[in-house]
Backbone bond lengths (Angstrom), bond angles and torsions (degrees), N, CA, C in turn:
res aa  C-N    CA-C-N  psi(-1)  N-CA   C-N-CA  omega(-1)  CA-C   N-CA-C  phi
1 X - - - 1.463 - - 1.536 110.94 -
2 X 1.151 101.07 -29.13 1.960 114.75 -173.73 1.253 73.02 -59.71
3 X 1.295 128.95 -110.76 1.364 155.06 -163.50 1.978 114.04 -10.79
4 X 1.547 119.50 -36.13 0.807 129.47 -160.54 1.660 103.77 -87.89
5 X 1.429 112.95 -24.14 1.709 137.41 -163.03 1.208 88.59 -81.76
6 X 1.611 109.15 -71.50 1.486 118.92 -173.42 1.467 112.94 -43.22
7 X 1.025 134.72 -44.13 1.693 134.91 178.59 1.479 101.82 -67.42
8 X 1.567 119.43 -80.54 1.236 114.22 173.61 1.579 112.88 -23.55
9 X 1.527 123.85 -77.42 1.629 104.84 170.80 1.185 118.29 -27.86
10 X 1.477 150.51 -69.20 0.866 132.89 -110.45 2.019 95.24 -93.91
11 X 1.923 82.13 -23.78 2.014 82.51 -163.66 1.460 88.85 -77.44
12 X 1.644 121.72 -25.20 1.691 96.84 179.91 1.468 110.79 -76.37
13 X 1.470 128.43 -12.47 1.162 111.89 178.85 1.836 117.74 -70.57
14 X 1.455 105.42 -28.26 1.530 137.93 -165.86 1.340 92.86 -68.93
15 X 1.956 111.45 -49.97 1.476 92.69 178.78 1.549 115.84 -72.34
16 X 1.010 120.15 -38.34 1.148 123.01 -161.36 1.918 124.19 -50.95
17 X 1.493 87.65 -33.12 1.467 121.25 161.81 1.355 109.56 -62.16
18 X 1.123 130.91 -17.31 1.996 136.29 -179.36 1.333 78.39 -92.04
19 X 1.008 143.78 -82.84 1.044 154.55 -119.46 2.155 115.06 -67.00
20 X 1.768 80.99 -52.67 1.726 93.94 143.34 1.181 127.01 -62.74
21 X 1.069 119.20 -74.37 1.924 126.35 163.90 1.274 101.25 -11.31
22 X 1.266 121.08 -76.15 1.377 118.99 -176.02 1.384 131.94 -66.76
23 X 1.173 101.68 -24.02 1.868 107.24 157.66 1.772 126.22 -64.76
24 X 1.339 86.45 -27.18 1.316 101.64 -178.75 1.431 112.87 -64.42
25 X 1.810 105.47 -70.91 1.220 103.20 -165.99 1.673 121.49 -71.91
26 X 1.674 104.90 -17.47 1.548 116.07 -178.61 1.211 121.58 -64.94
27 X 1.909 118.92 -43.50 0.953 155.28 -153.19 1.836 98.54 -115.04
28 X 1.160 109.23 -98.64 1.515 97.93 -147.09 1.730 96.39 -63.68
29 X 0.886 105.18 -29.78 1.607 107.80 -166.73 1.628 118.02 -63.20
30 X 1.109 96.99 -67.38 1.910 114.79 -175.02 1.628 117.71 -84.76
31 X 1.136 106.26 -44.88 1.729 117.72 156.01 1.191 105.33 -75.68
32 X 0.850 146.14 -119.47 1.818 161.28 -130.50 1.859 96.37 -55.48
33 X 1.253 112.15 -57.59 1.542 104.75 -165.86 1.205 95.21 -95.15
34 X 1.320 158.36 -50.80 1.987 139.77 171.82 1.158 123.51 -100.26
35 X 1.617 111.75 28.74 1.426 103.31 174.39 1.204 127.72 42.93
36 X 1.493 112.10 16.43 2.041 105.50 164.40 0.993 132.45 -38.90
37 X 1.412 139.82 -24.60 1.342 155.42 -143.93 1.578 110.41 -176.57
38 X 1.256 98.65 -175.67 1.541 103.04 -177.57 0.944 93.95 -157.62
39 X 1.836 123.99 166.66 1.485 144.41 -156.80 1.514 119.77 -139.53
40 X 0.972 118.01 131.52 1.755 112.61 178.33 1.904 97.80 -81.33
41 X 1.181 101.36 136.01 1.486 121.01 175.10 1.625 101.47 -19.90
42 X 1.250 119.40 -66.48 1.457 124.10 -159.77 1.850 125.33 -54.42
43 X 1.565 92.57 -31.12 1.590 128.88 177.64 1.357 108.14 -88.75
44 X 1.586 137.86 -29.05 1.350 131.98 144.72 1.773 112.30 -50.31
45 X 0.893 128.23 -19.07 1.485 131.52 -145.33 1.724 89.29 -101.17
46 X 1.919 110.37 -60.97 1.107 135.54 151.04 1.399 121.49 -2.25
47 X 1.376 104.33 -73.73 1.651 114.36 -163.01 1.706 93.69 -109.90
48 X 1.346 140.00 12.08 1.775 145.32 134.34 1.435 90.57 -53.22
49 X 1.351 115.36 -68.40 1.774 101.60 -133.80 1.788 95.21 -86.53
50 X 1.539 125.19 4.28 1.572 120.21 -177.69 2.011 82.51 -94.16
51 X 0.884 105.86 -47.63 1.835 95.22 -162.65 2.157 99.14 -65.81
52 X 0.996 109.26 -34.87 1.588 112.23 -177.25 1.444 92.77 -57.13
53 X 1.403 138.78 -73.85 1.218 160.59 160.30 1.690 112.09 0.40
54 X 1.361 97.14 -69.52 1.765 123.93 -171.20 1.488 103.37 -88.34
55 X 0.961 98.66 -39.64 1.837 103.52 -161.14 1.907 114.23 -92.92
56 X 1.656 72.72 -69.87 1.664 101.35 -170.16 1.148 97.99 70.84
57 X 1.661 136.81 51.50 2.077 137.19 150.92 1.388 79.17 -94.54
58 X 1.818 84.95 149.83 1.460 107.50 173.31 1.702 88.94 -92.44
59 X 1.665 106.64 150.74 1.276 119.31 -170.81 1.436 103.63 -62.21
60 X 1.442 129.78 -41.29 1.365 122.95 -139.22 2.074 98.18 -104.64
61 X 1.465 105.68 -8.85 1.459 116.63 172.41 1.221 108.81 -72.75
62 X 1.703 115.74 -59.42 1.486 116.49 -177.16 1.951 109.58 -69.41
63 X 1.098 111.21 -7.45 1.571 97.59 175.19 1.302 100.27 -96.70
64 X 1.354 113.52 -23.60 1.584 91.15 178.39 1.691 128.14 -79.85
65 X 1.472 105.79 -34.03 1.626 116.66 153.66 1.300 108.05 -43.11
66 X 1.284 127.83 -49.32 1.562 114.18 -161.34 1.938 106.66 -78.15
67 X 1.066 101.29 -37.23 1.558 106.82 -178.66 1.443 121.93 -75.05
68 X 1.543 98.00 -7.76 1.665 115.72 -178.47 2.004 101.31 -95.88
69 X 1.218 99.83 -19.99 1.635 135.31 -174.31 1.990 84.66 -60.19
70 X 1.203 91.44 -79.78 1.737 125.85 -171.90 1.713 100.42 -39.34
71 X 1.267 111.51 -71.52 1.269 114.45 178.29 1.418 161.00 -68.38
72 X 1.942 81.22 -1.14 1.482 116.07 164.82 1.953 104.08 -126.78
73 X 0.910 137.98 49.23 1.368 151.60 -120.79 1.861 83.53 -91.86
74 X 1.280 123.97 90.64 1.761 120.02 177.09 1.835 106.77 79.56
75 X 1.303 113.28 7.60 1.661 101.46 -155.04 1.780 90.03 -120.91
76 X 1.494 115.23 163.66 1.433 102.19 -179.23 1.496 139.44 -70.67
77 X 1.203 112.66 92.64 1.488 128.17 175.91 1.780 113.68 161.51
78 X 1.431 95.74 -0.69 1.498 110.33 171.55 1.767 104.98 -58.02
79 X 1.345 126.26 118.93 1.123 129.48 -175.17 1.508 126.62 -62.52
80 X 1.011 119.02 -24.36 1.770 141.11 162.51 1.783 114.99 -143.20
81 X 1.003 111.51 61.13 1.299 107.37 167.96 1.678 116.42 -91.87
82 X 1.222 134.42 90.81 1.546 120.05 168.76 1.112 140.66 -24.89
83 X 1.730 109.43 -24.15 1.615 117.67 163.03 1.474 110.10 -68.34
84 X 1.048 110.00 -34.15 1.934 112.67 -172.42 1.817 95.14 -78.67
85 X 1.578 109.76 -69.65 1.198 111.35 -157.16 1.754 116.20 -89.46
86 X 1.048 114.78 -4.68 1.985 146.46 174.20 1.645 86.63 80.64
87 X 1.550 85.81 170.35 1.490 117.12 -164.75 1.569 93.49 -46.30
88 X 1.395 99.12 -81.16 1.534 113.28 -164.10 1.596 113.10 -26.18
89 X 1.438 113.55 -66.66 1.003 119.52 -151.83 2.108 91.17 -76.34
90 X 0.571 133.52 10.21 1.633 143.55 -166.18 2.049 96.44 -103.17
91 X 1.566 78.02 -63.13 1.794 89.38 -176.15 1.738 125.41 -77.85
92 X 1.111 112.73 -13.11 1.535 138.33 154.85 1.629 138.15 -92.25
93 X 1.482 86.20 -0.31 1.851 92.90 -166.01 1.844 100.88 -145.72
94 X 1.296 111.12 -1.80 1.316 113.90 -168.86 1.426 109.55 -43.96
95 X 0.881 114.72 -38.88 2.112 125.81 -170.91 1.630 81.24 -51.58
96 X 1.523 87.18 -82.64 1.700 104.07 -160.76 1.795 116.23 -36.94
97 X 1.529 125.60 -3.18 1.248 134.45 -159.48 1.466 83.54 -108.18
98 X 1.088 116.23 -56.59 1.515 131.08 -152.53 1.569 83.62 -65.57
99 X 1.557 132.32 -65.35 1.165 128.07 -151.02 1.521 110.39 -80.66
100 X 1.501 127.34 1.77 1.308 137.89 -168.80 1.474 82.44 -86.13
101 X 1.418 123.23 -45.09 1.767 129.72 -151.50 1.581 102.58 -78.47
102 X 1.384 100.69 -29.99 1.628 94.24 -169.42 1.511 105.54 -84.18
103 X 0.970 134.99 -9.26 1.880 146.73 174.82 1.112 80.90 -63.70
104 X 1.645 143.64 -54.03 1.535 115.89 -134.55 1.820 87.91 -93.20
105 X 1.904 87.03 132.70 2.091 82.32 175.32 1.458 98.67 -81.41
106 X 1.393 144.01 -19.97 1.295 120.92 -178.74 1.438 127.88 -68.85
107 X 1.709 115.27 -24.20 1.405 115.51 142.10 1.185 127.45 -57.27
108 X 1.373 131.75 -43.10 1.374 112.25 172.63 1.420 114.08 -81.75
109 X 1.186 146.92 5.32 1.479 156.12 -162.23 1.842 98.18 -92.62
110 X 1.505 107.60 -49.30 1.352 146.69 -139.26 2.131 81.93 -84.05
111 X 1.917 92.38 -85.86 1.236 117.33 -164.60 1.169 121.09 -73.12
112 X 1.531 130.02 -15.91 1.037 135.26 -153.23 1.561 104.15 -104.02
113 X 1.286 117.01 8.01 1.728 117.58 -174.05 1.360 103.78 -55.91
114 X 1.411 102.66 168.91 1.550 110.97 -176.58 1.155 135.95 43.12
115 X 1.678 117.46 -3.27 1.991 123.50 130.14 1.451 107.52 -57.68
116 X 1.209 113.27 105.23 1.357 110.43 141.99 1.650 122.94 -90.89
117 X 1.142 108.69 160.89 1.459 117.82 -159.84 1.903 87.83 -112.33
118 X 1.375 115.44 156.06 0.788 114.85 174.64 1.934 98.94 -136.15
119 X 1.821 106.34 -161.73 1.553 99.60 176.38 1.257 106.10 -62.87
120 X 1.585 114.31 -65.05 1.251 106.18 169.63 1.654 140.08 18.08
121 X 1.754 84.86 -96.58 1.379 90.73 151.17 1.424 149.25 -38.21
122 X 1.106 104.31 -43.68 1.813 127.11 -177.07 1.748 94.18 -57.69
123 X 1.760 95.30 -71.33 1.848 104.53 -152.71 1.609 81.85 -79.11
124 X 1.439 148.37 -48.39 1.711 139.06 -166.34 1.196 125.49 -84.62
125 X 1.566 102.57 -74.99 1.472 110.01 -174.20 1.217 146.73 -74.39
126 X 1.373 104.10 0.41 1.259 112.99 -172.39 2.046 112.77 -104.37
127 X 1.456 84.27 -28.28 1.494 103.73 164.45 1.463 107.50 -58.44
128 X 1.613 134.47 97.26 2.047 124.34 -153.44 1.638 85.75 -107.86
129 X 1.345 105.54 -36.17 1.932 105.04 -175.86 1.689 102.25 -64.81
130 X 1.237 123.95 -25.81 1.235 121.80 172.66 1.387 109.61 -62.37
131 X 1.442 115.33 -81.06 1.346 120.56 -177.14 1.806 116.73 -42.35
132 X 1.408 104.84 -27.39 1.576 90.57 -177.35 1.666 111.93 -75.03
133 X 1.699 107.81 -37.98 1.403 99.00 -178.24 1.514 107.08 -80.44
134 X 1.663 142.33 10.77 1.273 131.87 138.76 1.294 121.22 -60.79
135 X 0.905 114.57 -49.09 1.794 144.47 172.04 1.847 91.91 -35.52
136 X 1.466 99.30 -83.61 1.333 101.13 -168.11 1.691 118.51 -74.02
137 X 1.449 114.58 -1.15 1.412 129.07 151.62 1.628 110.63 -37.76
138 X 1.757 94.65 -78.61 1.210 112.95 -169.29 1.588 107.87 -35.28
139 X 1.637 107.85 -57.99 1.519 100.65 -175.90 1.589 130.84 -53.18
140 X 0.697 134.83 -40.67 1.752 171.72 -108.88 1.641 67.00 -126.49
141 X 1.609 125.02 -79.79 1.378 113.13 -148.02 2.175 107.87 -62.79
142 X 1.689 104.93 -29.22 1.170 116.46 -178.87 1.528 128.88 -85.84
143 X 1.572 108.09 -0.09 1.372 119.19 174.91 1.536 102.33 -156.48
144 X 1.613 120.15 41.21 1.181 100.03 174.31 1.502 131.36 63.51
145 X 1.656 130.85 115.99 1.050 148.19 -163.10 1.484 122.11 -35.36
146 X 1.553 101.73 -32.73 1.791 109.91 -169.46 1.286 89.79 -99.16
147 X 1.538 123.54 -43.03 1.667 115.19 -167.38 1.581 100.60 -60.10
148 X 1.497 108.37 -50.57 1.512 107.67 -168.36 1.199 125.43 -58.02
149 X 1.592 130.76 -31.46 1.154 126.36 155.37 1.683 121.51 -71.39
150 X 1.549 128.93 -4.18 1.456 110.44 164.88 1.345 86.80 -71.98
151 X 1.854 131.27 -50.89 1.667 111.26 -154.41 1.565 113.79 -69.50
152 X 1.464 102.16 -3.68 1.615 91.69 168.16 1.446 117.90 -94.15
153 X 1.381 121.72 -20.31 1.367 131.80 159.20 1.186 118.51 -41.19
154 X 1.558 101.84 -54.93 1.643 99.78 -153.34 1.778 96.35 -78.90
155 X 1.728 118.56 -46.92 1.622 108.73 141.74 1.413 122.17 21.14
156 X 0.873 99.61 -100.37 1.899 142.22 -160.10 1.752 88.94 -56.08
157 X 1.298 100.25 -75.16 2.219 94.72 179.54 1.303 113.88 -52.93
158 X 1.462 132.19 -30.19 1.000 119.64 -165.59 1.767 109.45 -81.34
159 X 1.578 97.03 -54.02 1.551 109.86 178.42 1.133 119.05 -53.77
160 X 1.387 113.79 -52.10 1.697 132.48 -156.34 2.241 106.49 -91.01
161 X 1.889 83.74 -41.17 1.577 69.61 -170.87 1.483 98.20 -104.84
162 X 1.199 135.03 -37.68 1.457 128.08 -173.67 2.113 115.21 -86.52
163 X 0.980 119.72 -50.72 1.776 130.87 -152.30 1.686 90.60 -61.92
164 X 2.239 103.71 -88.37 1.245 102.15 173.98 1.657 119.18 -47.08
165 X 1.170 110.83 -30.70 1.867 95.84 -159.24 1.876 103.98 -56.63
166 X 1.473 88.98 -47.18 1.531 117.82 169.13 1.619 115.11 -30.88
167 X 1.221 121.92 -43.96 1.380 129.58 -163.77 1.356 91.38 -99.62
168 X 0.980 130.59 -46.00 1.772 115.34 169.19 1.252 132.80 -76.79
169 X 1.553 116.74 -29.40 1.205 124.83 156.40 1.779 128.81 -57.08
170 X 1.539 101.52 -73.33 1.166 97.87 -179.90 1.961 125.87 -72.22
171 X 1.652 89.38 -27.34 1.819 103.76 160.14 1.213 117.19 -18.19
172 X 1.573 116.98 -66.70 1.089 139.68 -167.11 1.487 115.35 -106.99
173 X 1.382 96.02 30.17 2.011 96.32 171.11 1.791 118.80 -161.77
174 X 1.257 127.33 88.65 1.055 124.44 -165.63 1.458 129.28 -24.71
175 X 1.138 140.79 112.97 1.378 137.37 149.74 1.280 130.02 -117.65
176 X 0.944 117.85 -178.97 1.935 118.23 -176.83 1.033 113.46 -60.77
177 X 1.609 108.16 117.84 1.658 133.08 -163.92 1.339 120.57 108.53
178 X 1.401 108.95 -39.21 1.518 109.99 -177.04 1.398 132.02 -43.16
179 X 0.694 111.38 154.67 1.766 118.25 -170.16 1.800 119.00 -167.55
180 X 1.239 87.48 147.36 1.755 84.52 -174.76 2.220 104.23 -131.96
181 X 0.899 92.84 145.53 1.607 118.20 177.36 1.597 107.95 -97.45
182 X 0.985 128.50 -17.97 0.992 136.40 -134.82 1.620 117.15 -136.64
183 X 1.233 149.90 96.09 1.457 128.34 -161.74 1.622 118.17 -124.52
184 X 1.878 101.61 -5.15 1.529 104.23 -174.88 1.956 111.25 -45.73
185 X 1.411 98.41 -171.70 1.146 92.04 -171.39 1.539 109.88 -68.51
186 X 1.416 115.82 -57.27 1.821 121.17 -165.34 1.636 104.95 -77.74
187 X 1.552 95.46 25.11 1.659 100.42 -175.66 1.683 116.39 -129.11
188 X 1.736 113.03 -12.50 1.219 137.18 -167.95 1.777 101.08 -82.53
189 X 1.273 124.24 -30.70 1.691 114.88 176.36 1.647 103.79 -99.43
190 X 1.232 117.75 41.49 1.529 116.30 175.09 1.474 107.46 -134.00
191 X 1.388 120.05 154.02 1.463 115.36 -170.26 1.424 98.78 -148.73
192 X 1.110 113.55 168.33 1.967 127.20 -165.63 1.319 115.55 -99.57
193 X 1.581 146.23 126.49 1.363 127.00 -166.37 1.602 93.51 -132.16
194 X 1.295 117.01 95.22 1.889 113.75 166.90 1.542 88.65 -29.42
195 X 1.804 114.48 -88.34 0.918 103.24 -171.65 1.563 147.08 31.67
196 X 2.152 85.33 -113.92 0.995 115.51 -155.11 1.846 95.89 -88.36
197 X 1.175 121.08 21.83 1.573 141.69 152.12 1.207 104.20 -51.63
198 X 1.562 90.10 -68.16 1.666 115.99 -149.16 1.839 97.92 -57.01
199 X 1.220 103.40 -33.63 1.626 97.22 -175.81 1.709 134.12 -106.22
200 X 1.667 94.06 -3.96 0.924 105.85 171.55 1.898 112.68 -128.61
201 X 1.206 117.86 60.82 1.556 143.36 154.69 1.613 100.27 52.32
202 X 1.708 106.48 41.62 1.116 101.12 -166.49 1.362 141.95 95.37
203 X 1.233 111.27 -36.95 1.486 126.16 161.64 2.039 116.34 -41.34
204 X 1.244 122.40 -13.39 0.991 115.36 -178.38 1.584 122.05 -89.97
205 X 1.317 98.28 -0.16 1.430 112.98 -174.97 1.472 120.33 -102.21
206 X 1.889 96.65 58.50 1.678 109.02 -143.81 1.664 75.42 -93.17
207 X 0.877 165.34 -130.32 1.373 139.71 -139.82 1.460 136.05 28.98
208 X 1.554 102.67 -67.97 1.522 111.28 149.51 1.237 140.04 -61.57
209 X 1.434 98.45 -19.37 1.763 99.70 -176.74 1.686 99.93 -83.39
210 X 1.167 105.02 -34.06 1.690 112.13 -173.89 1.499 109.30 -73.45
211 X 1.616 120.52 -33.01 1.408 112.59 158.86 1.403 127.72 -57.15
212 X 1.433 115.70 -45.60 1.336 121.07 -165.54 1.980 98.57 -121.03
213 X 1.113 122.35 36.61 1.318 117.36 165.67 1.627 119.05 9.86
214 X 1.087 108.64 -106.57 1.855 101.14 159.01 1.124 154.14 3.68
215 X 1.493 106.42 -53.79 1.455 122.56 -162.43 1.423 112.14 -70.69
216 X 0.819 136.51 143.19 1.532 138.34 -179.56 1.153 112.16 -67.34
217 X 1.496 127.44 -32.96 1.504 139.39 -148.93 1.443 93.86 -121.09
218 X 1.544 111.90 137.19 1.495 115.89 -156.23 1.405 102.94 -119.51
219 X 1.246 116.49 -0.38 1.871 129.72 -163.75 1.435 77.83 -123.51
220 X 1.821 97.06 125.48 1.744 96.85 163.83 1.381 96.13 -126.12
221 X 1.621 130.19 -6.41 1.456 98.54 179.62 1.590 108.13 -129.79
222 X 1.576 128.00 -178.82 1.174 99.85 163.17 1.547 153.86 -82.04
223 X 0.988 106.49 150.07 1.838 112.76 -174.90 1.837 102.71 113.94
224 X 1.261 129.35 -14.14 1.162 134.56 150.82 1.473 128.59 -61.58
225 X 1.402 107.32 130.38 1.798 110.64 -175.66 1.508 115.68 -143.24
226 X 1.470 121.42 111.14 1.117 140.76 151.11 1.469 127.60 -81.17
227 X 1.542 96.51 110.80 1.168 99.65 -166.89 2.035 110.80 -81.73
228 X 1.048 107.82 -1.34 1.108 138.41 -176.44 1.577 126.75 -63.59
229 X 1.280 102.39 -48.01 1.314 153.19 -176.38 1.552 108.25 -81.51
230 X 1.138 115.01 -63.48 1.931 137.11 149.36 1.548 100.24 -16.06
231 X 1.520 111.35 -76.70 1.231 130.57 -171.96 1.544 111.88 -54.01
232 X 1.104 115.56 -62.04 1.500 127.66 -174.24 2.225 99.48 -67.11
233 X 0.860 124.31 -32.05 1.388 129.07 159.34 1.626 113.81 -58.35
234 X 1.200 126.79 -32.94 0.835 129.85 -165.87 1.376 106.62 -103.43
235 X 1.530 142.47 -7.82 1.083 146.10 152.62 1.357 123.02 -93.37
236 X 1.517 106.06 -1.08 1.955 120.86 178.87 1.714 86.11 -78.37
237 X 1.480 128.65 -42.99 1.267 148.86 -143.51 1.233 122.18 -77.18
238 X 1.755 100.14 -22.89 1.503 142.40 172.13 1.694 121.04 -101.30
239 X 1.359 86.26 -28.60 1.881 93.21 159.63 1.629 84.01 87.89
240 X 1.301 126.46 42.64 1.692 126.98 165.04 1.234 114.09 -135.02
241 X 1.601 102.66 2.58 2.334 89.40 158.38 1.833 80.26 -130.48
242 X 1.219 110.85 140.01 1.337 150.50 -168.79 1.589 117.81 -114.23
243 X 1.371 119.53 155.23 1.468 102.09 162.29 1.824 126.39 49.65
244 X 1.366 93.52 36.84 1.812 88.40 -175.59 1.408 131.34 -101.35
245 X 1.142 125.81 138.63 1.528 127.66 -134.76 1.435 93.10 -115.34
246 X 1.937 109.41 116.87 1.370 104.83 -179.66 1.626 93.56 -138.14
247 X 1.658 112.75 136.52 1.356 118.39 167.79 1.859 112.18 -46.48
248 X 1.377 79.02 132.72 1.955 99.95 -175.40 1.781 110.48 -51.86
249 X 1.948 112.54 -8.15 1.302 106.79 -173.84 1.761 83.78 -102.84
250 X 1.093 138.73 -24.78 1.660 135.59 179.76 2.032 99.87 -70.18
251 X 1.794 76.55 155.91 1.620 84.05 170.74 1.860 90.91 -142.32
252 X 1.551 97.45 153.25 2.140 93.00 173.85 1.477 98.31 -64.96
């Protein structure tokens, strides 16, 4: 039975980690920080209360890091760039980079335009230590107290210390497989990971995202797959992502 808990944790922690992943890149990433798409009120509300839950980032901190990301793209003031700050400390410390950036209010003053905050926000979402110990409530109540904290453990390493660190770290630093489409300037220190795609909803195909910033769709050629992209197609399909922004050489 030991043995049987321990697995079960680990794949609910594994999912649970998709589950962020995919909030991430659908939500804060492609909606919230480049406006690829757009959202009906109810589906903003939707993908708030999964990142409060999983995450606990306030929406309008992580868009402003990432767009502050964009606009210093590897150069000094880039908030996690591995060329500025080196690999290691990028791929081991990413949280701690990310959360140094969101203290400063002139980045969020700056980057954070066009988040508006609502009550929501004020009395829920913005409170993230709240949502995580609901978050990790929930588990604890659905697998028992000890199981639920390994599936929030295993969570937390995967999301926090391995997936994102991964997409900024190795994103921006060649290793075996890498490849780039892409060679402009704020696009030349980024590289393509089938891979690390495959596990992070697309997000690994930071090459493309750094060519075409905007675009909703993160796979521009073939044999590339965003699963990300899948998802957000599949709610255009339903008439609940709107307005979606794809380079004039892409087709859905």
């Amino acid at each position: 039975m030991f043995y049987v808990m321990l697995v079960v944790s680990i794949f609910v922690g594994f999912a649970v980690s998709q589950v962020a992943t995919f909030e991430t890149t659908i939500y804060l990433h492609r909606c919230q920080t480049h406006d690829a798409f757009k959202l009906p009120p109810w589906l903003h509300k939707f993908f708030r209360t999964l990142n409060w839950l999983t995450t606990g980032q306030r929406t309008k901190a992580w868009v402003a890091v990432h767009r502050k990301h964009h606009a210093f793209s590897d150069e000094v003031g880039d908030p996690h760039s591995p060329l500025i700050f080196g690999f290691w400390k990028v791929q081991l410390q990413n949280w701690l980079l990310y959360y140094r950036e969101t203290q400063n209010s002139e980045t969020l003053r700056k980057y954070g335009q066009r988040i508006e905050e609502d009550s929501w926000d004020t009395i829920v979402f913005n409170h993230g230590k709240v949502g995580v110990a609901v978050g990790t409530g929930i588990l604890c109540l659905i697998l028992g107290w000890r199981w639920g904290l390994v599936a929030a453990f295993v969570h937390v390493i995967l999301y926090v210390g391995i997936l994102t660190s991964c997409v900024n770290a190795i994103g921006h630093h060649r290793v075996r497989g890498g490849y780039q489409n892409y060679s402009r300037e704020d696009a030349s220190n980024t590289f393509n990971y089938k891979w690390l795609a495959a596990l992070t909803g697309g997000e690994g195909l930071h090459n493309n995202h750094h060519g075409h910033p905007r675009s909703a769709k993160f796979a521009h050629t073939e044999g590339e797959n965003d699963i990300g992209w899948s998802a957000i197609n599949w709610l255009a399909k339903h008439g609940w992502a709107t307005d979606i922004h794809l380079p004039d050489s892409l087709t859905a």
